[in-house]
SERO-4910 file (N, C-alpha, C, O; in steps of 0.05 Angstrom, whole numbers):
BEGIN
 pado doro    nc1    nc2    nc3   cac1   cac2   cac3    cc1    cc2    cc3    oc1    oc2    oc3
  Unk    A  -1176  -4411  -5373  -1159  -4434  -5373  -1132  -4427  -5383  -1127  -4416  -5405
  Unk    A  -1110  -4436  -5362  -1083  -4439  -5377  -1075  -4453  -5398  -1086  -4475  -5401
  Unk    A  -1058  -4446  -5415  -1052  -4463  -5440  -1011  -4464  -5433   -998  -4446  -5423
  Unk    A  -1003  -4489  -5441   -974  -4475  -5439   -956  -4474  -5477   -961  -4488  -5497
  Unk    A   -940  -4457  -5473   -934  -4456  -5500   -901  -4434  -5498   -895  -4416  -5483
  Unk    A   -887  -4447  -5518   -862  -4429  -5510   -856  -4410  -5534   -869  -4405  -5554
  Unk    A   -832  -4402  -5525   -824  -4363  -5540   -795  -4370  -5545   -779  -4372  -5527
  Unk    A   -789  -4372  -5581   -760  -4387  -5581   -744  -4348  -5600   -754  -4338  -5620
  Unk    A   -723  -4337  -5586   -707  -4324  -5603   -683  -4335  -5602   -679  -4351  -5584
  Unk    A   -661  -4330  -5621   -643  -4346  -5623   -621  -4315  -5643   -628  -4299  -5660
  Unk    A   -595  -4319  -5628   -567  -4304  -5642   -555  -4321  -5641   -562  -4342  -5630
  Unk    A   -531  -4317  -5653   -511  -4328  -5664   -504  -4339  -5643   -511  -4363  -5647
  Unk    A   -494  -4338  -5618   -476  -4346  -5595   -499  -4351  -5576   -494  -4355  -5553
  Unk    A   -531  -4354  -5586   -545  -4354  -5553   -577  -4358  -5567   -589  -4345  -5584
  Unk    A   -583  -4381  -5553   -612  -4387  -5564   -622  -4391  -5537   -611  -4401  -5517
  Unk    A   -657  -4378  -5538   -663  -4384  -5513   -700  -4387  -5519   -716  -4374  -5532
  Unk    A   -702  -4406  -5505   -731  -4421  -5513   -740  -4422  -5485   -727  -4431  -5467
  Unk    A   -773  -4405  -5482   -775  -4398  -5457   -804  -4421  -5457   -813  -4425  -5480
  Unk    A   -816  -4432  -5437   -838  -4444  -5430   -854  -4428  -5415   -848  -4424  -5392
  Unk    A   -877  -4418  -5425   -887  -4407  -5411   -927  -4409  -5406   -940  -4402  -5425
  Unk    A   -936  -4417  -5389   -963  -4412  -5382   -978  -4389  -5405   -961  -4379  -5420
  Unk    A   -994  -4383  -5409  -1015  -4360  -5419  -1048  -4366  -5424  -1060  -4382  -5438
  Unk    A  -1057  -4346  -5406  -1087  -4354  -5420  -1093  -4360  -5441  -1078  -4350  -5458
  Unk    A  -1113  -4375  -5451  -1128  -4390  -5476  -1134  -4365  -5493  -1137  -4345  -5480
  Unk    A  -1135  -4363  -5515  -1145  -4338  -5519  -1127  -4319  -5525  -1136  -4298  -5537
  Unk    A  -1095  -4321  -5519  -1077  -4303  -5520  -1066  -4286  -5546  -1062  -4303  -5563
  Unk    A  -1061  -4269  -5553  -1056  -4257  -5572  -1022  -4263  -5567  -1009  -4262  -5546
  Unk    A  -1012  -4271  -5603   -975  -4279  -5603   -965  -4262  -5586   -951  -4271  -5568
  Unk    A   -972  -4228  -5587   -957  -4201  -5577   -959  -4209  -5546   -939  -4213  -5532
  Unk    A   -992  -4213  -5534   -984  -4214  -5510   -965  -4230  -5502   -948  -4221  -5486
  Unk    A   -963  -4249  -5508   -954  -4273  -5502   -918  -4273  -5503   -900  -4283  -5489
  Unk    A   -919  -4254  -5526   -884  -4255  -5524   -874  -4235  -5505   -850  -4237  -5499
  Unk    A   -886  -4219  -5494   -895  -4200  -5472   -894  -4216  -5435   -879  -4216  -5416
  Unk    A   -903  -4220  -5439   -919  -4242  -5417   -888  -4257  -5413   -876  -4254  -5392
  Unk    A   -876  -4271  -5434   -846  -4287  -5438   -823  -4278  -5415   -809  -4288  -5398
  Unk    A   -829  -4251  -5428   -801  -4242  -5415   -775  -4242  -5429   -752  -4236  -5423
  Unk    A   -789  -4251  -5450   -761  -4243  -5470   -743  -4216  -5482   -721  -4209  -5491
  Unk    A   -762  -4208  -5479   -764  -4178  -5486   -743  -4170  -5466   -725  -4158  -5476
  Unk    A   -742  -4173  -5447   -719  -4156  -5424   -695  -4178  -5421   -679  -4173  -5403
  Unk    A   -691  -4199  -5434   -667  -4216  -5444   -649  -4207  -5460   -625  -4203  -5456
  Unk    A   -672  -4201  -5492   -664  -4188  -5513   -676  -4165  -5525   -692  -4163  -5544
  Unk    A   -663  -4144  -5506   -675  -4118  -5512   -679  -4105  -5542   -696  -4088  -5546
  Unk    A   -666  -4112  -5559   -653  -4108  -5585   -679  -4119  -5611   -680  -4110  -5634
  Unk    A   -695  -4139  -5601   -720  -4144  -5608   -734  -4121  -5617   -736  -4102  -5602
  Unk    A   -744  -4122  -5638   -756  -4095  -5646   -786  -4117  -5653   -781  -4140  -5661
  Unk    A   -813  -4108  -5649   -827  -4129  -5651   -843  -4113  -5683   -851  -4125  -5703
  Unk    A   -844  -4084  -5678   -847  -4071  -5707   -836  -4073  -5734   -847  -4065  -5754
  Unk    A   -813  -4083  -5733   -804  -4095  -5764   -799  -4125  -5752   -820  -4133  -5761
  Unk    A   -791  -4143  -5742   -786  -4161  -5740   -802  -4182  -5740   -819  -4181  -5722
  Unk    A   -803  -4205  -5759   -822  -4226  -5773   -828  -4247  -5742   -813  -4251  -5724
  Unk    A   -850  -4254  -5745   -858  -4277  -5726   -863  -4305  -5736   -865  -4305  -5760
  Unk    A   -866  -4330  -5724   -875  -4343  -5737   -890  -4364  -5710   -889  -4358  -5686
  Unk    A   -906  -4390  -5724   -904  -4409  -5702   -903  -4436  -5718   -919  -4447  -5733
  Unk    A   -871  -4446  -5706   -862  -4472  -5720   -859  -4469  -5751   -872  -4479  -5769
  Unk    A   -836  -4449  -5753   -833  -4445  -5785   -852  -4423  -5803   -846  -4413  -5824
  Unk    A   -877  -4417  -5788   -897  -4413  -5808   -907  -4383  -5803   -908  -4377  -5779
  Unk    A   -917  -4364  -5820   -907  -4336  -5815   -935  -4331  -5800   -957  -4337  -5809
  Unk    A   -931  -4317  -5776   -959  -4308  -5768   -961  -4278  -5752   -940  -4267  -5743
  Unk    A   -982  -4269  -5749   -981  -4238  -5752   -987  -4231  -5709   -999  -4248  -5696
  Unk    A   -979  -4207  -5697   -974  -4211  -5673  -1006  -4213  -5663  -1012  -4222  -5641
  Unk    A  -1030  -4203  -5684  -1054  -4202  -5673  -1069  -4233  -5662  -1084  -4235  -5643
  Unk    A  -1058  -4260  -5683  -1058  -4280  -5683  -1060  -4302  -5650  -1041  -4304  -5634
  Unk    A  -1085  -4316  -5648  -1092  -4326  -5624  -1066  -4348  -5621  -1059  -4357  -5643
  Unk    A  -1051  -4360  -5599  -1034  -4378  -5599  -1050  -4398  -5579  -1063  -4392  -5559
  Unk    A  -1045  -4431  -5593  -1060  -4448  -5585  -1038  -4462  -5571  -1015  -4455  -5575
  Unk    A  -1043  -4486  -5552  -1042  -4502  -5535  -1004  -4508  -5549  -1000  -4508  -5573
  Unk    A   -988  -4510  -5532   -964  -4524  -5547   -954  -4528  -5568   -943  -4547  -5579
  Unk    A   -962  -4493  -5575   -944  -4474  -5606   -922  -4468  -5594   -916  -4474  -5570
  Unk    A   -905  -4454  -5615   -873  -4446  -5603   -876  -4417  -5627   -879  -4415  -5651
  Unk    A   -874  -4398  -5605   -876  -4381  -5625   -841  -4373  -5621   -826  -4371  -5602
  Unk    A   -837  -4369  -5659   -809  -4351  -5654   -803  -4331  -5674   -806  -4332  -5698
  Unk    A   -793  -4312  -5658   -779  -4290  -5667   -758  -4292  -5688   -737  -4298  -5677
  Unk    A   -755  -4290  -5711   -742  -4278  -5735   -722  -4262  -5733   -731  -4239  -5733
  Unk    A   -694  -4263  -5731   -671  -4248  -5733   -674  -4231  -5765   -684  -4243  -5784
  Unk    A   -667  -4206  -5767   -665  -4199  -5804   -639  -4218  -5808   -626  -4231  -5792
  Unk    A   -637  -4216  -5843   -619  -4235  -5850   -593  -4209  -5849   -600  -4186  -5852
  Unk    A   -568  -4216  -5846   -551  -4200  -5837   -539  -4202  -5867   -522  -4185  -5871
  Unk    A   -544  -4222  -5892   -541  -4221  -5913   -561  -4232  -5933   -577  -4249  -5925
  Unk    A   -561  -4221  -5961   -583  -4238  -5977   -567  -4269  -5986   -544  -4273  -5995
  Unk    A   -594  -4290  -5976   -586  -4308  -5986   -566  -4304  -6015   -542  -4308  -6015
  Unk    A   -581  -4295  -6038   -577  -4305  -6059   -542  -4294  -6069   -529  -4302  -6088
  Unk    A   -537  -4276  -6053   -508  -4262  -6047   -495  -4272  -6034   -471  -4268  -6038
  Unk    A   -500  -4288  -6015   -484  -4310  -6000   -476  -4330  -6024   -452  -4331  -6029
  Unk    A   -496  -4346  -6039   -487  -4369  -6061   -476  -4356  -6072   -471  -4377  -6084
  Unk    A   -466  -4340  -6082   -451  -4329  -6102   -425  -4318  -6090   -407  -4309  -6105
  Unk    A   -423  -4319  -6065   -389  -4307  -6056   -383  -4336  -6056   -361  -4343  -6064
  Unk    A   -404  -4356  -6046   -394  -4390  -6045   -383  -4395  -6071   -364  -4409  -6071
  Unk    A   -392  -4386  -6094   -393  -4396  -6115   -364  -4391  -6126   -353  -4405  -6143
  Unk    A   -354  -4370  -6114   -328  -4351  -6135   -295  -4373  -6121   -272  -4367  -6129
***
């Protein structure tokens, strides 16, 4: 059985949220695979880069159910807590 469920990465200048079909059963990896995101945003490293579905951290082995949104995690290009503090000066 099909399930549908989408694949959100997002940069600075370009967010792109894909809808896509996948068997029941799907592992996050296949699935972000399966997306096609991967050949959008080649730059995706899926070995260090955090996953989640809807905010919440989940690992690529992880089954994805019926109308999850899994997304991809940019690294932070600064530490928060170094950001409040250039705000701060």
């Amino acid at each position: 059985m099909k399930i549908k469920i989408e694949v959100a990465y997002a940069m600075p200048a370009q967010q792109k949220i894909i809808l896509c079909e996948v068997e029941e059963g799907c592992t996050i990896e296949k699935a972000i695979h399966l997306s096609g995101i991967l050949k959008i945003f080649p730059e995706i490293d899926l070995t260090k880069q955090k996953i989640g579905i809807f905010s919440q951290a989940a690992l690529l082995s992880d089954i994805v159910r019926a109308g999850e949104r899994i997304e991809i995690y940019r690294a932070l290009t600064i530490d928060p807590k170094e950001a409040r503090r250039k705000r701060g000066k």
